[in-house]
C-alpha positions as CSV (number, residue, x, y, z in Angstrom):
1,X,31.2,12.8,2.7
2,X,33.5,12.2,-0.4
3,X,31.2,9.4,-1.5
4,X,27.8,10.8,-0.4
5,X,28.0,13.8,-2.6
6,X,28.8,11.9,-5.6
7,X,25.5,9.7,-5.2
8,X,22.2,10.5,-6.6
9,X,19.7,10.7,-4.2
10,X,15.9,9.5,-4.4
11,X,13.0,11.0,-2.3
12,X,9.5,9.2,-3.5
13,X,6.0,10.1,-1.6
14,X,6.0,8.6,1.9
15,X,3.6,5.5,0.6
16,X,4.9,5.1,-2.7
17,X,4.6,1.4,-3.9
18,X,2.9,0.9,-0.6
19,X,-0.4,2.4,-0.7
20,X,-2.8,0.0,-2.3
21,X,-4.3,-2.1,1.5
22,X,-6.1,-5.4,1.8
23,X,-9.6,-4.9,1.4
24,X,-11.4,-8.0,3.1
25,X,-14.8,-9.3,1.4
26,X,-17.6,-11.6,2.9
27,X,-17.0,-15.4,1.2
28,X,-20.3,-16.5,-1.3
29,X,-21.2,-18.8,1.8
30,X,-21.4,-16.2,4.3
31,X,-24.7,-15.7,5.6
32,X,-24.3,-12.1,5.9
33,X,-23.2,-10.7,2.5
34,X,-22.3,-6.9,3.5
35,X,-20.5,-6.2,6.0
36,X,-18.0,-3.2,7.9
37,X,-14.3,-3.4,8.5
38,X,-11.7,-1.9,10.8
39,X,-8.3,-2.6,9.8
40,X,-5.4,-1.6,11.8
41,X,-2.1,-1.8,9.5
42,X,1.4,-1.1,9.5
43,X,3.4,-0.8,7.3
44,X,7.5,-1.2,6.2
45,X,9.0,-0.5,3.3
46,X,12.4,1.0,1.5
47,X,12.6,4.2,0.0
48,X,13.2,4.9,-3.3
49,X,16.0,3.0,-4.8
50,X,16.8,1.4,-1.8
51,X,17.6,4.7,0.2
52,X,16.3,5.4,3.4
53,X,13.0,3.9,4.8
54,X,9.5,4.2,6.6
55,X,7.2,3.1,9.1
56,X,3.9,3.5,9.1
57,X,0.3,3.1,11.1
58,X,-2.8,3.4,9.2
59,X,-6.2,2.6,9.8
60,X,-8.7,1.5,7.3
61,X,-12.6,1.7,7.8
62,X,-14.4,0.4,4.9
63,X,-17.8,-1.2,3.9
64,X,-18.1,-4.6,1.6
65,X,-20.6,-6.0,-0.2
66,X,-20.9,-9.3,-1.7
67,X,-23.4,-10.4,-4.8
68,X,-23.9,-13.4,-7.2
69,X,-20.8,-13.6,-8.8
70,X,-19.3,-9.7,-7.8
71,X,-18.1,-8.2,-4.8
72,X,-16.9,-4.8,-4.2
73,X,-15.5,-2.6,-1.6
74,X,-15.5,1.0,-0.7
75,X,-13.7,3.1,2.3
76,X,-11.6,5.6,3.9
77,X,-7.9,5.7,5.9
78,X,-5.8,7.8,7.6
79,X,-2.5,7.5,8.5
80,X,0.8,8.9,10.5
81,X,4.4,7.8,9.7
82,X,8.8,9.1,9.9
83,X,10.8,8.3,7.2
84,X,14.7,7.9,8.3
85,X,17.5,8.6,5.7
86,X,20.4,6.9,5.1
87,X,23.4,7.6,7.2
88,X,25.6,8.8,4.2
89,X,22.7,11.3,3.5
90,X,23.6,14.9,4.4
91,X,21.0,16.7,3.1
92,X,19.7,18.5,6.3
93,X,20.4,17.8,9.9
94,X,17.7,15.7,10.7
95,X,17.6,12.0,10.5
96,X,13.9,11.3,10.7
97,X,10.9,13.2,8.8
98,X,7.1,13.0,10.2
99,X,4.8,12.6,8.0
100,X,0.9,11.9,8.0
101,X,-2.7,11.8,5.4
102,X,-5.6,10.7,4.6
103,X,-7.2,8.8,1.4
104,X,-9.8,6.9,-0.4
105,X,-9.9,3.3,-1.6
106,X,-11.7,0.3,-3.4
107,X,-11.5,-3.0,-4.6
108,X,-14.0,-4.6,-6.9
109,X,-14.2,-8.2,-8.4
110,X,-15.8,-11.1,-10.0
111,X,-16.0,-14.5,-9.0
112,X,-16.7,-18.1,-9.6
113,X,-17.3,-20.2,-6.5
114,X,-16.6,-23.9,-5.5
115,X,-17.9,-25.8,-2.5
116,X,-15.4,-23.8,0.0
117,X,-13.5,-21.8,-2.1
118,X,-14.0,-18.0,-4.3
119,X,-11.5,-17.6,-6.7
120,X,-11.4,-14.0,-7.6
121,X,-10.4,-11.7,-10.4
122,X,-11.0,-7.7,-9.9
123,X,-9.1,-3.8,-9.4
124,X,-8.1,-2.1,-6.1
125,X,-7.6,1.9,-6.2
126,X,-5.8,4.0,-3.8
127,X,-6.1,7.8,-3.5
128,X,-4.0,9.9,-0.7
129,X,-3.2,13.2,0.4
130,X,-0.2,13.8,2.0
131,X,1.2,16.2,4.4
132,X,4.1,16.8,6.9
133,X,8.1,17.7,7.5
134,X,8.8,14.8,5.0
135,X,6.7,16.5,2.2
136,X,8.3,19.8,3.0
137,X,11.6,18.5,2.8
138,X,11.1,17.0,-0.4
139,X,10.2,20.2,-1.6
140,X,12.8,22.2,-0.7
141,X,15.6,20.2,-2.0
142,X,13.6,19.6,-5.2
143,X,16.3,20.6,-8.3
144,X,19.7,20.3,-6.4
145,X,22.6,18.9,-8.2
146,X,22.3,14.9,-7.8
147,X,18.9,14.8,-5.9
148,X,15.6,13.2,-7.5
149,X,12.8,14.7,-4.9
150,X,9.0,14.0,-5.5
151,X,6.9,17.6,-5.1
152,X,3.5,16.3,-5.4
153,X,1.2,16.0,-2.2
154,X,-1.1,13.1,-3.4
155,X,-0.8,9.6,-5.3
156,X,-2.9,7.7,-7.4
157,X,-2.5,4.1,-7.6
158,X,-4.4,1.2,-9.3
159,X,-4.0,-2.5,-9.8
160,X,-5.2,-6.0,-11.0
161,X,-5.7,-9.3,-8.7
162,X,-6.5,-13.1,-8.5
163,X,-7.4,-14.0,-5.0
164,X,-8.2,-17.3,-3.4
165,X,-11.2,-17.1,-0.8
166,X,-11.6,-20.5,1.3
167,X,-14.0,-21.0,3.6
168,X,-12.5,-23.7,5.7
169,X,-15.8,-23.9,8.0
170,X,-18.1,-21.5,9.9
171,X,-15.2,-20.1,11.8
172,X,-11.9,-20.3,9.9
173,X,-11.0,-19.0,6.8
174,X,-8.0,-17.8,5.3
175,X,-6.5,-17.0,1.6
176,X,-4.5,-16.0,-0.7
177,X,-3.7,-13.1,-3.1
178,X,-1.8,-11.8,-6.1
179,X,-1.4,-8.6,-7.8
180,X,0.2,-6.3,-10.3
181,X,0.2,-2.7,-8.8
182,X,1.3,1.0,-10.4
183,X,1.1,3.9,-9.8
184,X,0.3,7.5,-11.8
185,X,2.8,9.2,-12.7
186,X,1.5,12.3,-14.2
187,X,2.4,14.5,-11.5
188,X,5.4,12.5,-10.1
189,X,8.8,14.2,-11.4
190,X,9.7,12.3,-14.5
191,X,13.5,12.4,-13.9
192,X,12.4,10.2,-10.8
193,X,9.5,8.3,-12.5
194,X,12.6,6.4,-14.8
195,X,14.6,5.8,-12.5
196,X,12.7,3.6,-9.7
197,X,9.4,2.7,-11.9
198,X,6.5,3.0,-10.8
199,X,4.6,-0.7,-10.3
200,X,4.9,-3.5,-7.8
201,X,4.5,-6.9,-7.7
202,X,3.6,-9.0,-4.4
203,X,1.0,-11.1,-2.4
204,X,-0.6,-11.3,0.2
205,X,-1.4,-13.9,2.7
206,X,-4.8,-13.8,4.9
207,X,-6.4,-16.0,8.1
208,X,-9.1,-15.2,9.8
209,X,-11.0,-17.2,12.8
210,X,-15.1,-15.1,14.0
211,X,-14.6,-11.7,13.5
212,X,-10.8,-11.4,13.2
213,X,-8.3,-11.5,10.6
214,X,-4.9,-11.3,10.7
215,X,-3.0,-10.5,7.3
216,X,0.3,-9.7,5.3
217,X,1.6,-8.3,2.3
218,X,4.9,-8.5,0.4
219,X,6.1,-6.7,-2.6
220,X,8.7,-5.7,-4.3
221,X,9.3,-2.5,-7.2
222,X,10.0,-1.7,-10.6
223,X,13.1,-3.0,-11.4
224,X,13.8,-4.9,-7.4
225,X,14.9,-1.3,-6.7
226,X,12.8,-1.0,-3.3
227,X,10.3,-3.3,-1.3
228,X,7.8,-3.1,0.8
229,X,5.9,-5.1,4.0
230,X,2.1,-4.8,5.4
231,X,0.8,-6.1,8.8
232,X,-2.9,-5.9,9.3
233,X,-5.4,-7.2,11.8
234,X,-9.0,-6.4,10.8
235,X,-12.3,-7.2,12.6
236,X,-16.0,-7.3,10.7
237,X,-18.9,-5.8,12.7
């Protein structure tokens, strides 16, 4: 107890660094150049500064086109999650916090094209609106002595990618991606904001056989302070 009260403590929004999905795109030698997603996703991560952690399901509908050269993406999620504090952490009784939302996302890019390969520069955006015991608990210990506690019910995230596309042959295709994401902090409390950053850095690995891919992310936060993991299986109509 000695040492847990005289440890800051970090509570960041329930998808911080970990909100920006995979957003799959038809290849330039599809035959069928727009197409509709469903991805099922779940999602790990650390929370802020290392302290505590969440798990996640979310599901991702979304719609993607392909042009000459440019390929964009547009959609929807919703998700339903717990985040589980430390065991040196007594602020409140409970261990786990529920939490759920909904958001808004997009990816858009250009691209040059070899015989089986797209190689991809372009933006994603995340938008989400959260809600839940975790959101009320963050707001209710908001301002205690050694406690940095996030108020705000939504985030805004963007972020900058390369991606290799390769289509192996009509079946089997799989790829690879890189990306620099942050995230707004306008409305996140600044006393929080400096101390766990607000970007990640990560990658994400993709392989796909038909209709189904199977996908995973890695990252890791502003200054290594906190990481984060994505599992996703998607399937094109």
């Amino acid at each position: 107890m000695a040492i847990s009260s005289c440890t800051t403590r970090y509570y960041a929004p329930a998808l911080y660094q970990n909100d920006i999905m995979y957003m799959i795109k038809p290849h330039s030698k599809d035959t069928v150049k727009t197409r509709i997603y469903a991805s099922g996703n779940y999602l790990i991560q650390s929370g802020a500064n290392g302290q505590g952690e969440s798990n996640t399901g979310l599901l991702n509908i979304y719609r993607s086109h392909t042009l000459s050269h440019f390929n964009f993406s547009y959609g929807a999620l919703a998700y339903n999650g717990r985040y589980k504090k430390q065991e040196s952490d007594l602020h409140g009784p409970e261990v786990y916090k529920s939490y759920r939302g909904y958001g808004l996302n997009g990816s858009a890019d250009i691209y040059t094209s070899g015989t089986k390969t797209d190689y991809r520069f372009g933006v994603d955006m995340a938008y989400n609106r959260e809600g839940g015991d975790y959101l009320t608990f963050r707001r209710l210990i908001a301002g205690l002595p050694d406690v940095r506690s996030a108020t705000q019910d939504y985030l805004l995230s963007y972020g900058i990618f390369t991606e290799f596309a390769i289509k192996a042959n009509k079946n089997l295709n799989w790829g690879f991606k890189a990306f620099y994401n942050n995230t707004t902090g306008r409305r996140i409390r600044t006393d929080l904001l400096h101390s766990i950053g607000t970007s990640t850095t990560g990658g994400t690995f993709s392989i796909g056989y038909k209709r189904v891919t199977f996908h995973m992310t890695g990252a890791v936060g502003s200054f290594y302070s906190s990481g984060g993991a994505q599992y996703g299986l998607t399937y094109n109509f």
